[in-house]
DOFIVO-538114 format. One record per residue: residue number from 0; x, y, z of N, C-alpha, C in turn; residue in one letter. Coordinates in pm, whole numbers, plus 50000, padded with zeros to 5 digits. Layout:
BEGIN
    n    n_x    n_y    n_z   ca_x   ca_y   ca_z    c_x    c_y    c_z  res
  NUM      X      Y      Z      X      Y      Z      X      Y      Z    A
...
This chain:
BEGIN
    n    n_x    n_y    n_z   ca_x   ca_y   ca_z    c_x    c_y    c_z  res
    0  46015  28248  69105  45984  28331  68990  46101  28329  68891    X
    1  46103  28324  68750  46211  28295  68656  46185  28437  68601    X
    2  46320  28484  68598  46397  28641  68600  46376  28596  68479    X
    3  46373  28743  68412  46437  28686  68241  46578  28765  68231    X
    4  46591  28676  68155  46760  28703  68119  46819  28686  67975    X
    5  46948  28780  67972  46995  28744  67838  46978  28648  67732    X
    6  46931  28656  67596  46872  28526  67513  46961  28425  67508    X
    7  47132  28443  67524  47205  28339  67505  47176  28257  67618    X
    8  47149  28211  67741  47135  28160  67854  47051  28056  67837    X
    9  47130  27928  67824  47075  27821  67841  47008  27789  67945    X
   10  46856  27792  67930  46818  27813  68103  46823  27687  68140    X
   11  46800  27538  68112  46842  27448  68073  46975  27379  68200    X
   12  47050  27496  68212  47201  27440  68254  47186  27540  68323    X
   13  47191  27475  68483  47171  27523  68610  47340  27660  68620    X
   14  47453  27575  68544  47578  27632  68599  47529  27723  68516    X
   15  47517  27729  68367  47512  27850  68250  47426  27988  68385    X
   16  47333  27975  68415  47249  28039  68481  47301  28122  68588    X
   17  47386  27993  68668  47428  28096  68789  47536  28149  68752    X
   18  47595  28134  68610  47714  28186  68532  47628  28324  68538    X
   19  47559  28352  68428  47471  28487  68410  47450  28575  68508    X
   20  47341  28507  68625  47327  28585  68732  47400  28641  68813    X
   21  47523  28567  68829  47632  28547  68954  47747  28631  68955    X
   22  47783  28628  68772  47932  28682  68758  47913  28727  68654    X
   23  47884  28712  68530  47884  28789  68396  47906  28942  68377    X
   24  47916  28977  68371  47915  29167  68356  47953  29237  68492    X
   25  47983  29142  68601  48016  29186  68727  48127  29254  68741    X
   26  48222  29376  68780  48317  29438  68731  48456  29357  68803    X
   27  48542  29275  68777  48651  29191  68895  48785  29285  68858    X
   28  48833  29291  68992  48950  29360  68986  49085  29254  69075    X
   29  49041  29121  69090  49125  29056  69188  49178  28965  69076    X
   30  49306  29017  69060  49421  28927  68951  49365  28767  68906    X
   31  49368  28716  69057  49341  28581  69010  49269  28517  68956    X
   32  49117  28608  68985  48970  28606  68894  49016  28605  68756    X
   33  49070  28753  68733  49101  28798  68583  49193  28631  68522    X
   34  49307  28584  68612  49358  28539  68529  49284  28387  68440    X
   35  49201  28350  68587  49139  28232  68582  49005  28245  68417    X
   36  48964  28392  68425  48891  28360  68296  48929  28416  68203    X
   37  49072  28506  68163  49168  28456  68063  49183  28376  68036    X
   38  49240  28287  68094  49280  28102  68052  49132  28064  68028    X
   39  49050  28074  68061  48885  28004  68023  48843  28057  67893    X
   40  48845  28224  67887  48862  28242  67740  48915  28184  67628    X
   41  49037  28184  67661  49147  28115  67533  49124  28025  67529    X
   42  49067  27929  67615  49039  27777  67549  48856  27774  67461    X
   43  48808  27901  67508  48678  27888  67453  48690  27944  67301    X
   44  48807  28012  67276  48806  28033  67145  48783  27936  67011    X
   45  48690  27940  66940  48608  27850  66829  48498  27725  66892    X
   46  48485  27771  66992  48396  27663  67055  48262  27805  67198    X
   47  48185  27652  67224  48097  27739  67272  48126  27730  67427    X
   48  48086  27910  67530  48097  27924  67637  48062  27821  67720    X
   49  47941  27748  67699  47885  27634  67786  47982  27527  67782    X
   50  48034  27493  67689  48117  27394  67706  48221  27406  67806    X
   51  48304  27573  67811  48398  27566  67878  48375  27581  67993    X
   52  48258  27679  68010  48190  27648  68122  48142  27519  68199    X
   53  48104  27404  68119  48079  27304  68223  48204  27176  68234    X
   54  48341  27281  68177  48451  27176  68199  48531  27268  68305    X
   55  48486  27365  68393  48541  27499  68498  48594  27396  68568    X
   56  48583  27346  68653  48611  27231  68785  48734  27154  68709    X
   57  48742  27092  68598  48814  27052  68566  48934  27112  68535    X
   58  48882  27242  68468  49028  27330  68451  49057  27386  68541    X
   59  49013  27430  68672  49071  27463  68769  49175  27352  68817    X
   60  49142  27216  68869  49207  27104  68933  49340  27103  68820    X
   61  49303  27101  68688  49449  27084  68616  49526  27189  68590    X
   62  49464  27357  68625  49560  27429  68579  49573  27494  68737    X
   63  49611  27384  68853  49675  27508  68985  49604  27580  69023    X
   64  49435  27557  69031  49333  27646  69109  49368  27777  69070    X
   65  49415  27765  68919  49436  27897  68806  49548  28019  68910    X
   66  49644  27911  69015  49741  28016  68997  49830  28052  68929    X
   67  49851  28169  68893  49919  28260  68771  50091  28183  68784    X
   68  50146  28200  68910  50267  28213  68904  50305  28047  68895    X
   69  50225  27934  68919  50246  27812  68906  50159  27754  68754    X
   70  50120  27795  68719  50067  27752  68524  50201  27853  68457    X
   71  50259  27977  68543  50379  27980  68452  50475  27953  68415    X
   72  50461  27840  68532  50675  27720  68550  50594  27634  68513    X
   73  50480  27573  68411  50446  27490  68353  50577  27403  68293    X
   74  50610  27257  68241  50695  27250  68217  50616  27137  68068    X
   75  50736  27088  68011  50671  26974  67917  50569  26916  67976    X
   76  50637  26817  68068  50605  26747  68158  50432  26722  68201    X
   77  50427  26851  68250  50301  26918  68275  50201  26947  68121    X
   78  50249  27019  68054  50157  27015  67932  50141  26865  67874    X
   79  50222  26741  67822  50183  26638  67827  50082  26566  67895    X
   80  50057  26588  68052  49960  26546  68122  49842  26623  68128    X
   81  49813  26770  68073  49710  26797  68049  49666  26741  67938    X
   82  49687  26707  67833  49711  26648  67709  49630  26532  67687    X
   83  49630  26482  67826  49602  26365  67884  49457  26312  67922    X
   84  49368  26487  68014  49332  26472  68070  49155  26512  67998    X
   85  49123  26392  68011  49007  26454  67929  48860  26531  67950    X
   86  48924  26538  68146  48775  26685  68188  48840  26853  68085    X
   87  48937  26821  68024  48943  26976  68015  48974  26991  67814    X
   88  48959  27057  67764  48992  27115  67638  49115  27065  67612    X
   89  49117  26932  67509  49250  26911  67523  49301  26979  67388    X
   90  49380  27053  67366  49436  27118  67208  49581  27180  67288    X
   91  49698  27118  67200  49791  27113  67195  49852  27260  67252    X
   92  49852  27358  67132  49895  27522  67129  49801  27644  67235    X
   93  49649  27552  67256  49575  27619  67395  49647  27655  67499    X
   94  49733  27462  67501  49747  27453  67631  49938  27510  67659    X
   95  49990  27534  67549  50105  27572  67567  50070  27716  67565    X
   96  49993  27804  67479  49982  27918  67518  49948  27963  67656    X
   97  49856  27871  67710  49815  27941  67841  49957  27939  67946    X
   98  50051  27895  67923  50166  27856  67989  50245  27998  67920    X
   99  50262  28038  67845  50321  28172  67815  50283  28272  67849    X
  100  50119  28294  67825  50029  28360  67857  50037  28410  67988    X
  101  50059  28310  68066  50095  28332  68242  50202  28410  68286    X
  102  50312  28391  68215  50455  28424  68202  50411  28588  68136    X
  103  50326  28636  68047  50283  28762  68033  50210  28858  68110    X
  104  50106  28763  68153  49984  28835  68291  50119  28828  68391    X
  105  50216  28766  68454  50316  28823  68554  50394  28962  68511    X
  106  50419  28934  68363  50510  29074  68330  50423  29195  68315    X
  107  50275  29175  68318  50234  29288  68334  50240  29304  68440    X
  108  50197  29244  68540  50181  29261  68684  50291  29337  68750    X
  109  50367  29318  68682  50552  29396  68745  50557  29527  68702    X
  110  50503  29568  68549  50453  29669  68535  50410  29770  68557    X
  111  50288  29688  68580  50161  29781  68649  50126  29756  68770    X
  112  50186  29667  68854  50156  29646  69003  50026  29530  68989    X
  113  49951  29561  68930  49847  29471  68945  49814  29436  68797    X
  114  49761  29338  68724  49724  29273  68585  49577  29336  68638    X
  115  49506  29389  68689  49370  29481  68707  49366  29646  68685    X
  116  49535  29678  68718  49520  29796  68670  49577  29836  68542    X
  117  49643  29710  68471  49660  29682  68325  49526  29731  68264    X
  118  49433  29638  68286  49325  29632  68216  49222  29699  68214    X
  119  49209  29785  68369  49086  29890  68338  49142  30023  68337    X
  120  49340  30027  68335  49339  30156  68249  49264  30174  68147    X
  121  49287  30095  68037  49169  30124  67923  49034  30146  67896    X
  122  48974  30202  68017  48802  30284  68056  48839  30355  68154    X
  123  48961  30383  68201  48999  30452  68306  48893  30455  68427    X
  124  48864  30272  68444  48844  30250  68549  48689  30205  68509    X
  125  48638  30229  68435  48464  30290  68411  48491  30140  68371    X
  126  48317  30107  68338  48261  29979  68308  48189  30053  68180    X
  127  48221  29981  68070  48150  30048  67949  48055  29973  67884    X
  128  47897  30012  67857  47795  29970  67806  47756  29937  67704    X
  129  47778  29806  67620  47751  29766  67464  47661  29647  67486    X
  130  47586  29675  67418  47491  29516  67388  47478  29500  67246    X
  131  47541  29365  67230  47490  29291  67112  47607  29277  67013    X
  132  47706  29320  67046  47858  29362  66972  47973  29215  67048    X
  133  48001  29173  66921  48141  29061  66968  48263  29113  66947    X
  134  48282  29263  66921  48447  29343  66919  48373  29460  66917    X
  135  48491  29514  66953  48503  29685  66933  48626  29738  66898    X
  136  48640  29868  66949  48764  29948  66940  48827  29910  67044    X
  137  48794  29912  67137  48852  29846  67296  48908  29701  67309    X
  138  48824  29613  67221  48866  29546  67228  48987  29490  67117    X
  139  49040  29560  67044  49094  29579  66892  49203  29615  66949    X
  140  49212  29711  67056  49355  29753  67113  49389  29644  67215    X
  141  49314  29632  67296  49383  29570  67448  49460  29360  67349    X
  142  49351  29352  67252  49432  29223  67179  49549  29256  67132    X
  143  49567  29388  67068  49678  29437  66956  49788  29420  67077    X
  144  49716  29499  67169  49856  29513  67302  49904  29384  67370    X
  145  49783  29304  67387  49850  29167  67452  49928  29072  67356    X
  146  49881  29055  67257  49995  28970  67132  50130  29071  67100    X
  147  50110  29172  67107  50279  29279  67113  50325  29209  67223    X
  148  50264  29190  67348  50319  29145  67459  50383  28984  67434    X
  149  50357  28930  67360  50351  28784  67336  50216  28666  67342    X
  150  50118  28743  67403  49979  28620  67441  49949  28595  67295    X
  151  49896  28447  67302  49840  28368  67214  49690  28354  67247    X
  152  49592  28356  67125  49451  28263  67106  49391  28414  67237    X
  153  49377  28548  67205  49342  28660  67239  49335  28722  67135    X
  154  49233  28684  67034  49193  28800  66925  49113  28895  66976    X
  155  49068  28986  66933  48968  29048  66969  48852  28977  66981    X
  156  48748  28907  66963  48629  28834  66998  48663  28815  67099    X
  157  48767  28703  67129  48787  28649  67243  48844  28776  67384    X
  158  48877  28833  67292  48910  28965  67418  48771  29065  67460    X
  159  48671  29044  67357  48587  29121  67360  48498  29012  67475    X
  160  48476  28893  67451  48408  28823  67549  48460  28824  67684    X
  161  48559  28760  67699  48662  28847  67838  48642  28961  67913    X
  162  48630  29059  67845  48604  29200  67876  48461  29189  67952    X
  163  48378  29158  67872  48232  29120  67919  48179  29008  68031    X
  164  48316  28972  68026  48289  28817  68138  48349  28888  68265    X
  165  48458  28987  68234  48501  29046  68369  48428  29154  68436    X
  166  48342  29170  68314  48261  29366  68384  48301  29486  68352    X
  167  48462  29485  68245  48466  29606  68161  48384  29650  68075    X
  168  48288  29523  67993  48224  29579  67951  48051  29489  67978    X
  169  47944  29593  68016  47861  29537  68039  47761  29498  67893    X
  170  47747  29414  67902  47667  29319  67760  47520  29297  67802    X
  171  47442  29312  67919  47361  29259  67919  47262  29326  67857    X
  172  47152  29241  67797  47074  29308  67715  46923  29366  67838    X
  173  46838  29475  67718  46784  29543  67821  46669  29469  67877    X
  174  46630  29348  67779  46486  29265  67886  46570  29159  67960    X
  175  46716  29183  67942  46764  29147  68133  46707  29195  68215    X
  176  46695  29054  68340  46693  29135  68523  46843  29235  68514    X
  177  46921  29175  68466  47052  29246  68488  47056  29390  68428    X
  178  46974  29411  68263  47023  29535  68218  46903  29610  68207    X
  179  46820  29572  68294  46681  29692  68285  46714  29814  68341    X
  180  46831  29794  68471  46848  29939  68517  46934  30027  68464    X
  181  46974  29974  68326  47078  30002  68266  47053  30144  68138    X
């Protein structure tokens, strides 16, 4: 039986799908999740989710199975050979930001103990309900705060999609399977 689901969902693309069903609006609180679709964000900025989505496998294998503390001793070296590699988004300042970027998600982490309790201080914990919105107020601060911090290619859109990809904020619309009970 075919669920219906959010209009963006390429039903089309088996991964887009089990993207939707699987994880989208799901609430993650395990660092490495968060960090892995940070870095997937920032490279999806001006381009479309499916794409970065069906280059995931690839950016995992080149960015350290998206561990935080090894994409942050990135070196030249290393950004040259992503540079290289053409399963993944190749753009120059992406790929050096996500290498700073890392070096930031750790300094929060020292912080706040966890880069999860960075981020859902700001709903104080809650999962907050918007459909149909690519920014907000929420998302207007937590960008303002991460570029004070130093992160690159985290505007708000892109923080606002993030948010929604992690489960701070739930997006799904209401003739979702996902947001009928909503």
């Amino acid at each position: 039986m075919d669920l219906p689901r959010c209009s963006w969902v390429n039903l089309q693309n088996p991964l887009y799908v089990k993207y939707h069903d699987c994880e989208w609006g799901k609430p993650v609180h395990d660092d490495h999740r968060l960090f892995e679709m940070l870095l997937l964000e920032s490279f999806q900025a001006g381009l479309s989710w499916e794409t970065v989505l069906n280059k995931r496998a690839a950016f995992k294998q080149a960015f350290a199975e998206f561990a935080v503390d090894r994409v942050a001793n990135f070196n030249d070296e290393d950004c040259q050979r992503l540079l290289q590699n053409p399963g993944i988004i190749r753009h120059r300042l992406k790929i050096r930001a996500v290498v700073s970027n890392a070096q930031v998600f750790m300094a929060i982490q020292g912080e706040w103990g966890t880069f999860s309790n960075y981020l859902w201080h700001w709903t104080q914990e809650k999962t907050v309900r918007q459909i149909g919105q690519t920014s907000s107020q929420l998302s207007d601060d937590i960008a303002k705060d991460l570029k004070k911090r130093g992160m690159k290619f985290v505007g708000t859109t892109t923080i606002y999609a993030y948010l929604q990809a992690v489960g701070v904020v739930n997006g799904h619309e209401r003739s979702c399977w996902l947001g009928k009970s909503l």
